[in-house]
PyMOL Python script that loads the backbone (N, CA, C, O; Angstrom):
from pymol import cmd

cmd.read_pdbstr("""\
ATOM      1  N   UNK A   1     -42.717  68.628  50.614  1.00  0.00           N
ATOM      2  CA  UNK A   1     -41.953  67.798  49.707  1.00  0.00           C
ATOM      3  C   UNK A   1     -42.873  66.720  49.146  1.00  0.00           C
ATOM      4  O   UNK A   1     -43.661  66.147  49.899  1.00  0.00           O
ATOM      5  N   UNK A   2     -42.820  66.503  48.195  1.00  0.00           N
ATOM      6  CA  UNK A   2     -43.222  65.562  47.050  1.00  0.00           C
ATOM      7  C   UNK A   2     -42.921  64.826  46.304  1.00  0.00           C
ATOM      8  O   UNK A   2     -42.900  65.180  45.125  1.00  0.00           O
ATOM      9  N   UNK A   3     -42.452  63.099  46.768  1.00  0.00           N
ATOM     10  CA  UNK A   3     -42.123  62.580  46.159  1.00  0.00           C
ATOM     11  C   UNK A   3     -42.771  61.752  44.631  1.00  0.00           C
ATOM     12  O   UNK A   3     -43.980  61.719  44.403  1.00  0.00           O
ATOM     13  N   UNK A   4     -42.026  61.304  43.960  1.00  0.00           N
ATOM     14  CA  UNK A   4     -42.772  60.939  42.451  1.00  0.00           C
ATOM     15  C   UNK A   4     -42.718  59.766  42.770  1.00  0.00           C
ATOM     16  O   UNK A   4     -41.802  59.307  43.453  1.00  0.00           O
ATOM     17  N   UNK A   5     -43.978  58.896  42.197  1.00  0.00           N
ATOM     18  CA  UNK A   5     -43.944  57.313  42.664  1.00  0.00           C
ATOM     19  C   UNK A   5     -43.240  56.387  41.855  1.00  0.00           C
ATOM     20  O   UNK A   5     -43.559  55.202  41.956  1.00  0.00           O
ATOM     21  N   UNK A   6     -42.015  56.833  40.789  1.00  0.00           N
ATOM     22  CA  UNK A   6     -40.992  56.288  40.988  1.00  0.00           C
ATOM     23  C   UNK A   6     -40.120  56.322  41.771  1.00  0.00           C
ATOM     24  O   UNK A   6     -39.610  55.255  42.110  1.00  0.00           O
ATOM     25  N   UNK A   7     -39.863  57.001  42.074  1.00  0.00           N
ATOM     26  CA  UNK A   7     -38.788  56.960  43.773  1.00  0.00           C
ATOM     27  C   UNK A   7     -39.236  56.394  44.849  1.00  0.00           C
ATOM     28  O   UNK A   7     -38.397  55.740  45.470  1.00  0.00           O
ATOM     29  N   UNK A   8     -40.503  56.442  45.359  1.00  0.00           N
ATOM     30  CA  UNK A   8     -41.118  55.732  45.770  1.00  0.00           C
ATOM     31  C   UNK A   8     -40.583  53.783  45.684  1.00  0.00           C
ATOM     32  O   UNK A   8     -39.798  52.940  46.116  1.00  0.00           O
ATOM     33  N   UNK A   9     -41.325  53.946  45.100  1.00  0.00           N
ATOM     34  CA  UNK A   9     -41.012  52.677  44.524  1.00  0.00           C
ATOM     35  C   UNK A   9     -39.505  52.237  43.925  1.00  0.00           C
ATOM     36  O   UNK A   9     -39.361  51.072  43.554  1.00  0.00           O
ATOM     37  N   UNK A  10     -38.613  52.988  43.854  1.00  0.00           N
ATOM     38  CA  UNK A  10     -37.135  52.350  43.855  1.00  0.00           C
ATOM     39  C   UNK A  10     -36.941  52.316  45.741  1.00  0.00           C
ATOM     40  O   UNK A  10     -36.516  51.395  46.439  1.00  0.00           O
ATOM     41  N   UNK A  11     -37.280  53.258  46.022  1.00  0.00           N
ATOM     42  CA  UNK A  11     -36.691  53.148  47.774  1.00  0.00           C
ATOM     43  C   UNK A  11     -37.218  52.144  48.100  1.00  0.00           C
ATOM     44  O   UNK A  11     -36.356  51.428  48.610  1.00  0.00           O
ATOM     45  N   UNK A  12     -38.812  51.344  48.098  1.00  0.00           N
ATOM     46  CA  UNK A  12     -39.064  50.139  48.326  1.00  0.00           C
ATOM     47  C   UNK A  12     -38.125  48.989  48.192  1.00  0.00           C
ATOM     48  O   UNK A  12     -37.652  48.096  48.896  1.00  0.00           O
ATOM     49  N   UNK A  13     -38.063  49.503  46.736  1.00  0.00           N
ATOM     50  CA  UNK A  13     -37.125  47.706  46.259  1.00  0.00           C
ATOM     51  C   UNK A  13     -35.918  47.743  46.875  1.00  0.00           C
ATOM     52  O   UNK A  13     -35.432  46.720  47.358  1.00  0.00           O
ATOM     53  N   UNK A  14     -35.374  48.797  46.919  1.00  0.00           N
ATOM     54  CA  UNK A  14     -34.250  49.150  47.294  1.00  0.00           C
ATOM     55  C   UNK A  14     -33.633  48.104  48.849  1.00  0.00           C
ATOM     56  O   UNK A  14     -32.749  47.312  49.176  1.00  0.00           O
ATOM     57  N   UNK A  15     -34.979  48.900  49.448  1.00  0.00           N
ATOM     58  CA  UNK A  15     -35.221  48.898  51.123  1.00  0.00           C
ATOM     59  C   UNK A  15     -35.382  46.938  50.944  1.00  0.00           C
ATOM     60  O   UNK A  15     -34.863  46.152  51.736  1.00  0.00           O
ATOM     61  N   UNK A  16     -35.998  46.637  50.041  1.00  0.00           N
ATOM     62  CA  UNK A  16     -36.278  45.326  50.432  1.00  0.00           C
ATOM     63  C   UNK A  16     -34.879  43.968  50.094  1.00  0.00           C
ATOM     64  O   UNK A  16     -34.605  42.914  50.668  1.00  0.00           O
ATOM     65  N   UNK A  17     -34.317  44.645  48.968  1.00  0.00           N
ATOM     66  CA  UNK A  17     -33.186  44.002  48.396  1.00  0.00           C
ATOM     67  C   UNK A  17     -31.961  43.892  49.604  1.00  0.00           C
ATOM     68  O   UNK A  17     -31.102  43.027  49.777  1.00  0.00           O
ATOM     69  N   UNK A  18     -32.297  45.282  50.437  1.00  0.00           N
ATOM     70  CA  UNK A  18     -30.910  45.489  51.408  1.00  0.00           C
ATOM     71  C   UNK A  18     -31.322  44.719  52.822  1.00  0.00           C
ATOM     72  O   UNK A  18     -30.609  44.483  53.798  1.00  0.00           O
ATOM     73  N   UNK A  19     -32.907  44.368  52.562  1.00  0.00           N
ATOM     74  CA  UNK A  19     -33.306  43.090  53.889  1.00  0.00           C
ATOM     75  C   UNK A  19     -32.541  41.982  53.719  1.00  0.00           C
ATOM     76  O   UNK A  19     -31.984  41.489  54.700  1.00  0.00           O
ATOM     77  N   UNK A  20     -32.426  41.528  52.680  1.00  0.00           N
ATOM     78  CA  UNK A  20     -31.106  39.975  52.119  1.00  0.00           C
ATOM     79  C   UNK A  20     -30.513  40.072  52.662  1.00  0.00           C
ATOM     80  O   UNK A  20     -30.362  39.097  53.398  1.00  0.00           O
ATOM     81  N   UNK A  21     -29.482  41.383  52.926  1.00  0.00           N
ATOM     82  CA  UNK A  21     -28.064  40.933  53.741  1.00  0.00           C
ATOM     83  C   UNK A  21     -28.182  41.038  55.415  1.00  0.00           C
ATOM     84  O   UNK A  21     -27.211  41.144  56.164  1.00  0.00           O
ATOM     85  N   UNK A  22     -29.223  40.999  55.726  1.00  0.00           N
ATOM     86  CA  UNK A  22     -29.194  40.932  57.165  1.00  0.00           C
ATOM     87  C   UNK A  22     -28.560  40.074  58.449  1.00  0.00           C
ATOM     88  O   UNK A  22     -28.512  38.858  58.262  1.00  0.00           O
ATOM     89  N   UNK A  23     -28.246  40.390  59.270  1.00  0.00           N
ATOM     90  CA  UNK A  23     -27.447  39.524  60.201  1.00  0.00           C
ATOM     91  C   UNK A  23     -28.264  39.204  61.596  1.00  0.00           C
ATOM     92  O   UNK A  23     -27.869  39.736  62.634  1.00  0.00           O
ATOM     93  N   UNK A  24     -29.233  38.464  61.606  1.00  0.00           N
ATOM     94  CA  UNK A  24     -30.407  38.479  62.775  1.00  0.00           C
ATOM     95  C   UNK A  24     -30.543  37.268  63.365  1.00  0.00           C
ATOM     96  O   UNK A  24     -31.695  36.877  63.553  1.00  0.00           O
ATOM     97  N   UNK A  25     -29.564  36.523  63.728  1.00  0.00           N
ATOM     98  CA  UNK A  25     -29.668  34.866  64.054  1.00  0.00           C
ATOM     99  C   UNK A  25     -30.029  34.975  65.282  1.00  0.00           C
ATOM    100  O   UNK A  25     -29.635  33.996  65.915  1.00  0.00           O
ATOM    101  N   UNK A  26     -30.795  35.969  66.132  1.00  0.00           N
ATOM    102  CA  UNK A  26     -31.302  35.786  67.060  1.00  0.00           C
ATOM    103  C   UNK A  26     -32.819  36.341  67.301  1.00  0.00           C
ATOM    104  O   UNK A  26     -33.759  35.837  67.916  1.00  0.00           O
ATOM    105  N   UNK A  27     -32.749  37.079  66.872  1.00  0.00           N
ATOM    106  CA  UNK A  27     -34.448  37.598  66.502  1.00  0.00           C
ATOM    107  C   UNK A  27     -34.891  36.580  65.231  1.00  0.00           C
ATOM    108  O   UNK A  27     -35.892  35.863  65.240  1.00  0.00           O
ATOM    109  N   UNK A  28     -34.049  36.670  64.292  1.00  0.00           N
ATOM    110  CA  UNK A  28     -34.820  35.644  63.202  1.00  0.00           C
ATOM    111  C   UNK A  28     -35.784  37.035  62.087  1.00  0.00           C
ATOM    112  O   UNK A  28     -36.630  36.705  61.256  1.00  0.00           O
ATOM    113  N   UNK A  29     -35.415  38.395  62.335  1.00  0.00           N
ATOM    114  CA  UNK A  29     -36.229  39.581  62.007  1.00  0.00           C
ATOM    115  C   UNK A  29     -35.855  40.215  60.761  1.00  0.00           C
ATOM    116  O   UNK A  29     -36.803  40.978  60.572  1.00  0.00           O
ATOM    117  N   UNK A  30     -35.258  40.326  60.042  1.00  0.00           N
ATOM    118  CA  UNK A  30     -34.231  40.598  58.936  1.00  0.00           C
ATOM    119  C   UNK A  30     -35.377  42.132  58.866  1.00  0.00           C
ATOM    120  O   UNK A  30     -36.571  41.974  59.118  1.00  0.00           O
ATOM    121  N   UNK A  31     -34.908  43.322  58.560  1.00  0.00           N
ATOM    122  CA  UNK A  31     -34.984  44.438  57.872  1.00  0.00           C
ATOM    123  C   UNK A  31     -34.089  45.212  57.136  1.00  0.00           C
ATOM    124  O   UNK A  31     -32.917  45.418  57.453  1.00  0.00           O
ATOM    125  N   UNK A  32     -34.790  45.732  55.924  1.00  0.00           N
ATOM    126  CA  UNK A  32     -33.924  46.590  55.111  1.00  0.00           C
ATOM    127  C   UNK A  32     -34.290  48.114  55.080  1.00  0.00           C
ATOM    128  O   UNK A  32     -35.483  48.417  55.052  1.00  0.00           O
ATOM    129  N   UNK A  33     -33.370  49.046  55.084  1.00  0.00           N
ATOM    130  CA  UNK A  33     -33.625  50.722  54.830  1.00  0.00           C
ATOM    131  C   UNK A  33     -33.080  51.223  53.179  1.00  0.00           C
ATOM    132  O   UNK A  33     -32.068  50.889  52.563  1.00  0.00           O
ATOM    133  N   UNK A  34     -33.859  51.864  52.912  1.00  0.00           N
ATOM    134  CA  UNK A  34     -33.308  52.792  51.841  1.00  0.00           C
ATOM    135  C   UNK A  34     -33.524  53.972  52.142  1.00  0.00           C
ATOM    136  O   UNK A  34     -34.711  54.162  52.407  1.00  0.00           O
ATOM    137  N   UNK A  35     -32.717  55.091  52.237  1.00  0.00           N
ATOM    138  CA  UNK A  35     -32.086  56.636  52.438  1.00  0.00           C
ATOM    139  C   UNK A  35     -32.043  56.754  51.465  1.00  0.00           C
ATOM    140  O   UNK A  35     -31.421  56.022  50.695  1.00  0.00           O
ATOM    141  N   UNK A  36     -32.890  58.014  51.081  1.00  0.00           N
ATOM    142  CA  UNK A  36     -33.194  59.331  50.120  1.00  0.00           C
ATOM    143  C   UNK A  36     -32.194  60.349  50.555  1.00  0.00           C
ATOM    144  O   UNK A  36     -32.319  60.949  51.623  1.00  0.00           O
ATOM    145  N   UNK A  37     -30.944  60.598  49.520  1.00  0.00           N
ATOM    146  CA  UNK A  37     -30.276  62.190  50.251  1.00  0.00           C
ATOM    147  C   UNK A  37     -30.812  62.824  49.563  1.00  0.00           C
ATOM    148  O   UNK A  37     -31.387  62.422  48.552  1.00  0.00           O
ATOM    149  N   UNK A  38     -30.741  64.211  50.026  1.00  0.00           N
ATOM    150  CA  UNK A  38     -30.937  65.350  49.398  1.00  0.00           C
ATOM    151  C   UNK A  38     -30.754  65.248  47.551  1.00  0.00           C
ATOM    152  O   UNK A  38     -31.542  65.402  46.618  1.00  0.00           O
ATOM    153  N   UNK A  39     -29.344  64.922  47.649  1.00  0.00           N
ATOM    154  CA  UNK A  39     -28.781  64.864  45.958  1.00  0.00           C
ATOM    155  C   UNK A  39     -29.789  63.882  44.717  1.00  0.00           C
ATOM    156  O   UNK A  39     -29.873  63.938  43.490  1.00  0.00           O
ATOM    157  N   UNK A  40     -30.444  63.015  45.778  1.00  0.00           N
ATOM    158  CA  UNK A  40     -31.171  62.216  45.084  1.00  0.00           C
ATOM    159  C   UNK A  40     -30.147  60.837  44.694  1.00  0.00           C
ATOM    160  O   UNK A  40     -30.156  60.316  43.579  1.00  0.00           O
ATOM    161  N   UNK A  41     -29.284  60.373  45.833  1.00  0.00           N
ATOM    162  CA  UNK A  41     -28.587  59.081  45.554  1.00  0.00           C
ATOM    163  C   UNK A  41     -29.503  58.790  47.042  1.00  0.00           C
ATOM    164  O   UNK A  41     -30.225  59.368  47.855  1.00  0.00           O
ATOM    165  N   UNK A  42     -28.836  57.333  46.701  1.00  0.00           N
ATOM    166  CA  UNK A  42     -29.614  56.564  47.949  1.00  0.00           C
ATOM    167  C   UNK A  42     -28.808  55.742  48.119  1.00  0.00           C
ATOM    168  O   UNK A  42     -27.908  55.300  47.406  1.00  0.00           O
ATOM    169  N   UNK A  43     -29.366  55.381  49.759  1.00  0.00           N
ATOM    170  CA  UNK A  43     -27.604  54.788  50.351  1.00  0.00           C
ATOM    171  C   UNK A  43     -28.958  53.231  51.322  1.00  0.00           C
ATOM    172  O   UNK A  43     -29.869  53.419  52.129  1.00  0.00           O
ATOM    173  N   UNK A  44     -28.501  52.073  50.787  1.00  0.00           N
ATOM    174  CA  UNK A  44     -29.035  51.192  51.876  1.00  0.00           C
ATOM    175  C   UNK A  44     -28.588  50.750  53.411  1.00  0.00           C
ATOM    176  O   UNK A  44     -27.722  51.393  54.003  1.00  0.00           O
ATOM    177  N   UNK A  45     -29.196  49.686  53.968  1.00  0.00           N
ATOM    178  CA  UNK A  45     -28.702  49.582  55.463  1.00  0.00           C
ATOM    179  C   UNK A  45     -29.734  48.582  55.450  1.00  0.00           C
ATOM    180  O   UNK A  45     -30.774  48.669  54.797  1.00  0.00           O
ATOM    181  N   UNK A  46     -29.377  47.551  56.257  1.00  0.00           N
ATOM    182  CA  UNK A  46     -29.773  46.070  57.144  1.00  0.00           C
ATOM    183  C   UNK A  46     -29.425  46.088  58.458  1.00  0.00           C
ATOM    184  O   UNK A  46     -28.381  46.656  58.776  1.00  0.00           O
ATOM    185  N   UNK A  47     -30.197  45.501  59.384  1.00  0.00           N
ATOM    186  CA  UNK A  47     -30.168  44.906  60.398  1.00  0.00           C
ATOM    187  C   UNK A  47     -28.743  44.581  61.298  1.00  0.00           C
ATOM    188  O   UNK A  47     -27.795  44.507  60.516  1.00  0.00           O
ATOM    189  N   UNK A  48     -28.480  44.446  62.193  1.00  0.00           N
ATOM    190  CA  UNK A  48     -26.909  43.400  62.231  1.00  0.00           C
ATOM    191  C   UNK A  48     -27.114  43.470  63.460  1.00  0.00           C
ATOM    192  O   UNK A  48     -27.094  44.589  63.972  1.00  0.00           O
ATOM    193  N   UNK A  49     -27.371  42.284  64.297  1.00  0.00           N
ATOM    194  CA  UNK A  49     -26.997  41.774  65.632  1.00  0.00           C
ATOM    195  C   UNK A  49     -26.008  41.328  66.027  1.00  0.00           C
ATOM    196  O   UNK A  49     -25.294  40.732  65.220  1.00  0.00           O
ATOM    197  N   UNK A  50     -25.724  41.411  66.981  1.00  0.00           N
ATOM    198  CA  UNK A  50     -24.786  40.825  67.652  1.00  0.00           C
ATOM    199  C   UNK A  50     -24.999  39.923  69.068  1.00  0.00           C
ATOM    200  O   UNK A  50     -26.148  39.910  69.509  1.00  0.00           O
ATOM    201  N   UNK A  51     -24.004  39.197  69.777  1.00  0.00           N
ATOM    202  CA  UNK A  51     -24.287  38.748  71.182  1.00  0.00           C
ATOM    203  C   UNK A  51     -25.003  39.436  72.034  1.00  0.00           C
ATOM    204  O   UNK A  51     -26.112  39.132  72.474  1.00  0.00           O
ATOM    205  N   UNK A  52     -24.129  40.725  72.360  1.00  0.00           N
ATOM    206  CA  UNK A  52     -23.988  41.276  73.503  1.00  0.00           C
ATOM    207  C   UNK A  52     -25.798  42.486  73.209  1.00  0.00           C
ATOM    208  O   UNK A  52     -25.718  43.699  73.015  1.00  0.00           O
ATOM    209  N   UNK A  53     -26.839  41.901  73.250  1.00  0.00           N
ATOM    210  CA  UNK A  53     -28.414  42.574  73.164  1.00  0.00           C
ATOM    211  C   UNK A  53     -28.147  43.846  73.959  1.00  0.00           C
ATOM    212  O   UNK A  53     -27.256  43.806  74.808  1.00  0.00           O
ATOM    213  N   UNK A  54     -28.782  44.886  73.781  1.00  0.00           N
ATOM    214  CA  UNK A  54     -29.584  45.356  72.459  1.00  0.00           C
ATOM    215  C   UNK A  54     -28.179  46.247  71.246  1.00  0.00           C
ATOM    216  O   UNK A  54     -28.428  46.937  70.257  1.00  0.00           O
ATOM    217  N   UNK A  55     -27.204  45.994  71.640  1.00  0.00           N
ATOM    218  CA  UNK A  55     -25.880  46.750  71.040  1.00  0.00           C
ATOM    219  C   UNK A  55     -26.146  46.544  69.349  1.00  0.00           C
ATOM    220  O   UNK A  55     -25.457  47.289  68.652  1.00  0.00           O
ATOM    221  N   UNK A  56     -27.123  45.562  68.580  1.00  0.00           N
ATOM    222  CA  UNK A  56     -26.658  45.341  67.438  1.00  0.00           C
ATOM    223  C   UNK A  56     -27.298  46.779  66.499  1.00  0.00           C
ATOM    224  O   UNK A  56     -28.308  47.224  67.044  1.00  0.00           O
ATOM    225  N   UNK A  57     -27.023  47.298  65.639  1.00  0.00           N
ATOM    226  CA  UNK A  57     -27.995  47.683  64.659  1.00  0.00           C
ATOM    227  C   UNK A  57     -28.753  48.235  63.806  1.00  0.00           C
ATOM    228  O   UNK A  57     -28.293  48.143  62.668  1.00  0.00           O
ATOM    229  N   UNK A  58     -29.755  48.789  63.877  1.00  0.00           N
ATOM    230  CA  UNK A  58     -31.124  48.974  62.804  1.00  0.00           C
ATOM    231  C   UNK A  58     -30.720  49.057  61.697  1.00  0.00           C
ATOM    232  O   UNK A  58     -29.502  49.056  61.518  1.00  0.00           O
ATOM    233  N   UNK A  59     -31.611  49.155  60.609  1.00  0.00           N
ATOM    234  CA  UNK A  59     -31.357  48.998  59.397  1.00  0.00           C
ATOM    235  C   UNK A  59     -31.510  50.135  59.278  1.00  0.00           C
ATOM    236  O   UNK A  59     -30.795  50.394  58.311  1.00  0.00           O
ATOM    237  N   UNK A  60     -32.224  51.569  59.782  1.00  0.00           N
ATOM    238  CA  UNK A  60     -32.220  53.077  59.061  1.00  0.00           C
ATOM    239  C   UNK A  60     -30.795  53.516  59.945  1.00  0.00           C
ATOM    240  O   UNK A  60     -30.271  54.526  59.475  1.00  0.00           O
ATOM    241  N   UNK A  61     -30.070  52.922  61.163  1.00  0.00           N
ATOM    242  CA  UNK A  61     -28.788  53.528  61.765  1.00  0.00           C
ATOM    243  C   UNK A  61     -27.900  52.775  60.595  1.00  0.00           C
ATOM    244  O   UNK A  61     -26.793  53.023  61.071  1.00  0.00           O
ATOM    245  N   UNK A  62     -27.727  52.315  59.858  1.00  0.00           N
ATOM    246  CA  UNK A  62     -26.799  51.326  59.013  1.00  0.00           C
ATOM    247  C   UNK A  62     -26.788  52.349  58.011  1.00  0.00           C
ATOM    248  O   UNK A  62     -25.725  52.900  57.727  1.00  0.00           O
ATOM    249  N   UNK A  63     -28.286  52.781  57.222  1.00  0.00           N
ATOM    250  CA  UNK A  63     -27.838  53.775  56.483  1.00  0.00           C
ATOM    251  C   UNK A  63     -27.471  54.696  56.726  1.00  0.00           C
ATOM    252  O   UNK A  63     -26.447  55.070  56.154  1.00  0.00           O
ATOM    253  N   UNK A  64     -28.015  55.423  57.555  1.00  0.00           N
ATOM    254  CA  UNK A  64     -27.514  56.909  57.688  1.00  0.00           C
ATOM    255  C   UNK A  64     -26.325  56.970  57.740  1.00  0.00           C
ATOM    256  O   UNK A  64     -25.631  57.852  57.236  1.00  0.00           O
ATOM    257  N   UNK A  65     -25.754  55.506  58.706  1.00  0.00           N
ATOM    258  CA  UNK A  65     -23.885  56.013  58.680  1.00  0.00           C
ATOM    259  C   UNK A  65     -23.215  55.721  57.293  1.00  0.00           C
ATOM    260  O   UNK A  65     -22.235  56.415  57.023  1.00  0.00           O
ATOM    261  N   UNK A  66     -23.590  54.843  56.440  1.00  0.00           N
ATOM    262  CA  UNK A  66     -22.995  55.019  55.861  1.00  0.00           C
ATOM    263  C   UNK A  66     -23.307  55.974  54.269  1.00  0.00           C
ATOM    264  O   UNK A  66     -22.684  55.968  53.207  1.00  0.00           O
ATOM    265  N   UNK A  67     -24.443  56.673  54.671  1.00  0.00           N
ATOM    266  CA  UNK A  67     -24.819  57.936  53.676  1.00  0.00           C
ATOM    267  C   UNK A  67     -23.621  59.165  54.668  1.00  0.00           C
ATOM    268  O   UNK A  67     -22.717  59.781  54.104  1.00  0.00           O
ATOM    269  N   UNK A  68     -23.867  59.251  55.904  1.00  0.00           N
ATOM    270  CA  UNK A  68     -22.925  60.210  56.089  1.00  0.00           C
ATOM    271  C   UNK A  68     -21.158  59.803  56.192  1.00  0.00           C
ATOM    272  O   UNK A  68     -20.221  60.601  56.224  1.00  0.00           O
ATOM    273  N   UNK A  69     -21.127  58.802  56.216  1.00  0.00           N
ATOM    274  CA  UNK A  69     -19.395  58.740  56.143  1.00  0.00           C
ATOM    275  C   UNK A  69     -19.166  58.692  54.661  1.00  0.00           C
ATOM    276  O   UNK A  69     -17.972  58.522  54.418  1.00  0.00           O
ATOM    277  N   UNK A  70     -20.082  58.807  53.357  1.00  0.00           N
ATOM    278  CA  UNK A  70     -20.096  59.567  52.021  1.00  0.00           C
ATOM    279  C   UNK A  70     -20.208  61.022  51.949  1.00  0.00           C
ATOM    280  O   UNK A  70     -20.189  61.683  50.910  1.00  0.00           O
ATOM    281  N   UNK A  71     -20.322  61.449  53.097  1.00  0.00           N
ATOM    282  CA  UNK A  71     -20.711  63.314  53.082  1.00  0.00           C
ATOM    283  C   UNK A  71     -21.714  63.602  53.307  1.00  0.00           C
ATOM    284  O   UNK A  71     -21.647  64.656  53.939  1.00  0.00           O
ATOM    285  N   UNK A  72     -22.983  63.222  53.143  1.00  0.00           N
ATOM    286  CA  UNK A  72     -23.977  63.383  52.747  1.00  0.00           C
ATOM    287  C   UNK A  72     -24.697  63.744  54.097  1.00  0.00           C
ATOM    288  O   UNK A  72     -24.330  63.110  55.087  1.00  0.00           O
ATOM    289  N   UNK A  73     -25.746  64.752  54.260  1.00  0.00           N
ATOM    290  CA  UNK A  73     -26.138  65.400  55.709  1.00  0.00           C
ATOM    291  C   UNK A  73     -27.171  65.863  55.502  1.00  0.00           C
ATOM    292  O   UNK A  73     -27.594  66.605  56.388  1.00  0.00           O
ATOM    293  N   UNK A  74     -27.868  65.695  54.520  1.00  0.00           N
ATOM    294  CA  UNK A  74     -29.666  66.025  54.280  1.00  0.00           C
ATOM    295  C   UNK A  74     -30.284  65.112  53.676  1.00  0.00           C
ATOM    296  O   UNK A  74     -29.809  64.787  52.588  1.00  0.00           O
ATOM    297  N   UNK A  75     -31.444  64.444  54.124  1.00  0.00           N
ATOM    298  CA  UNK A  75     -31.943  63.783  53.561  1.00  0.00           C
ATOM    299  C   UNK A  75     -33.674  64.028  53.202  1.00  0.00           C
ATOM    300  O   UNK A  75     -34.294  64.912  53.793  1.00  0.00           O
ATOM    301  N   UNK A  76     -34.236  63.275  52.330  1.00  0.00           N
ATOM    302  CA  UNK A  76     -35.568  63.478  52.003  1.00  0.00           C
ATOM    303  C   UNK A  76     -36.315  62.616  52.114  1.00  0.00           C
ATOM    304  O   UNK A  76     -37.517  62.842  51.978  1.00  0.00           O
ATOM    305  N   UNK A  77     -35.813  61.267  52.416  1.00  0.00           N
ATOM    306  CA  UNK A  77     -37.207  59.656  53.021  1.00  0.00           C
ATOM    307  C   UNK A  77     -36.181  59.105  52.866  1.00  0.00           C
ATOM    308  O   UNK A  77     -35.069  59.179  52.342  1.00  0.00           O
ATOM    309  N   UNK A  78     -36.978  58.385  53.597  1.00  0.00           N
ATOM    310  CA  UNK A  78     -36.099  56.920  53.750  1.00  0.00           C
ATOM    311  C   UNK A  78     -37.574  55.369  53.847  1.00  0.00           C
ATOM    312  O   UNK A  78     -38.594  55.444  54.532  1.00  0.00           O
ATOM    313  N   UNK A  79     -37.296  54.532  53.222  1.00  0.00           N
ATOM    314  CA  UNK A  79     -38.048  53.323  53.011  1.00  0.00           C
ATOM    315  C   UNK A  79     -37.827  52.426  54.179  1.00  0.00           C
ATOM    316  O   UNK A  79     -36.893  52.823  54.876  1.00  0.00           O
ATOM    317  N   UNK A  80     -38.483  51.182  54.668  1.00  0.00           N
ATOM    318  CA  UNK A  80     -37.769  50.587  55.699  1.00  0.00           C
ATOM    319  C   UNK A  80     -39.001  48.991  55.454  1.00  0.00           C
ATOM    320  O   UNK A  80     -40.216  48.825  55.560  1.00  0.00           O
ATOM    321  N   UNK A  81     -38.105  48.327  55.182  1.00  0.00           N
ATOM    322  CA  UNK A  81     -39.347  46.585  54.807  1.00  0.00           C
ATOM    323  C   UNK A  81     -38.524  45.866  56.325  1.00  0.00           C
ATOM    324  O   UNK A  81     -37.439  45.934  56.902  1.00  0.00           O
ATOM    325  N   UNK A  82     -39.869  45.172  56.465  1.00  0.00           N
ATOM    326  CA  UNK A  82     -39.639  43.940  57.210  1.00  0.00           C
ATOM    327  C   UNK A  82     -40.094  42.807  57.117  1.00  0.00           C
ATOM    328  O   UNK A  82     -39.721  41.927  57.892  1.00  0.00           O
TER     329      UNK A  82
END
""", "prot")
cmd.dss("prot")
cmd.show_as("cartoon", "prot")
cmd.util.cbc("prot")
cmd.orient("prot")
């Protein structure tokens, strides 16, 4: 597989725009994911902690769930900034 370095480079920005909404008031770590599906949509994901350590999180588990609770079950990259 071969991506074109525009896609590339949208999954970056993507990945970095979806670091903003992060929820990390205890690490202080903020990360963002961008998910490549198959179809060629892309689904983001951030960080999210909680109290109760290590239960909060990742920013590529944030996307995937919510690329698959859209249907979606193949993917082709995924971006990830910190």
């Amino acid at each position: 597989m071969c991506l074109l370095a525009d896609t590339i480079r949208q999954l970056v920005e993507r990945s970095v725009a979806a670091k903003k909404h992060a929820y990390c008031p205890y690490s202080h770590f903020p990360v963002g994911a961008a998910l490549l599906c198959e179809d060629g949509s892309i689904y983001t994901g951030c960080n999210v902690e909680n109290a109760v350590y290590p239960n909060g999180l990742c920013a590529e588990r944030t996307a995937v769930v919510k690329a698959v609770s859209e249907g979606h079950r193949k993917f082709k990259a995924i971006a990830i900034s910190r």
